[in-house]
N, C-alpha and C positions, 0 to 999 in steps of 0.2 A: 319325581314323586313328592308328595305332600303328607306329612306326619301328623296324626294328630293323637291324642289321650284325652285323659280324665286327670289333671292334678291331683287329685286327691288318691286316685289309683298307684299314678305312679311314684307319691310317697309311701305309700303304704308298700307295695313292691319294693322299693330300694332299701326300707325296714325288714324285708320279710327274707328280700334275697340276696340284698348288696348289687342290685345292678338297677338305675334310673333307666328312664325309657331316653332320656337326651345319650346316652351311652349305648345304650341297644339297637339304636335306628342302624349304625354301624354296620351288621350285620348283612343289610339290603347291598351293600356294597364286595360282598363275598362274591366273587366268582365262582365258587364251591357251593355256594348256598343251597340247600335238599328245604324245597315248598311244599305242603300238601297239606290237602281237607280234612279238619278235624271230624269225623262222623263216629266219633264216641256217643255224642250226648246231642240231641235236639234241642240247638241254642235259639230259634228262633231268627237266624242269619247265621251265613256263613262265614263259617272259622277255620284258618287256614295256622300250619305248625309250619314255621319255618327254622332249619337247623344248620348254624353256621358259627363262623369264628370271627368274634374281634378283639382287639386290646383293651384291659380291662382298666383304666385309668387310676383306680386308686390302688392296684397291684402292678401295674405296669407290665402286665402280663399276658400274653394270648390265652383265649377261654372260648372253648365252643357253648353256647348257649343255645337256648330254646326260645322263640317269641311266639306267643300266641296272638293273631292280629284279624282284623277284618279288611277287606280291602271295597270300596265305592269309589268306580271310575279314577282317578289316578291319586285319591287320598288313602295312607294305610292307617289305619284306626290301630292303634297299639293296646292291648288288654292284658297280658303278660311278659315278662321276662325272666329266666332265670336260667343258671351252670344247668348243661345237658349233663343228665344221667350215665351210666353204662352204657346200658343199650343205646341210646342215642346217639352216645361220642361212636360208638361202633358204626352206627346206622350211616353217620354222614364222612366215617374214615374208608368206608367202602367206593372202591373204583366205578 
């Protein structure tokens, strides 16, 4: 797979969330990992939530997070990161 962003996005996210998109690719590598189609909102392209767990480098700690991303052919376009919610730690601690 091939990562790609917006720098400017993904300082503003590591500002807003504490988590860089160089620390959040991470997550692709969760065996556990819960994917699915964002169809909240008509983006224009397809947006997919992926929810999984990586080590959080500047806590040294495991953290399930959220990434909101696009995927074209084998590049994943990174558009969000951030600490999964309630509902979502539930969502992806379910069997």
């Amino acid at each position: 797979m091939v990562f790609d962003w917006d720098n400017n996005k993904n300082q503003s996210n590591l500002i807003k969330h504490g988590i860089s998109f160089e620390e959040a690719i991470a997550i692709f590598a969760d065996p556990s990992i819960l994917t699915f189609e964002d169809t909240r909102c008509n983006y224009g392209e397809t947006r997919f939530v992926s929810i999984g767990q990586i080590t959080l480098a500047t806590q040294e700690k495991k953290a399930i997070i959220v990434v909101i991303h696009t995927q074209i052919s084998q590049t994943i376009r990174l558009i969000s990161a951030r600490k999964a919610n309630e509902r979502e730690r539930k969502r992806y601690d379910q069997p």
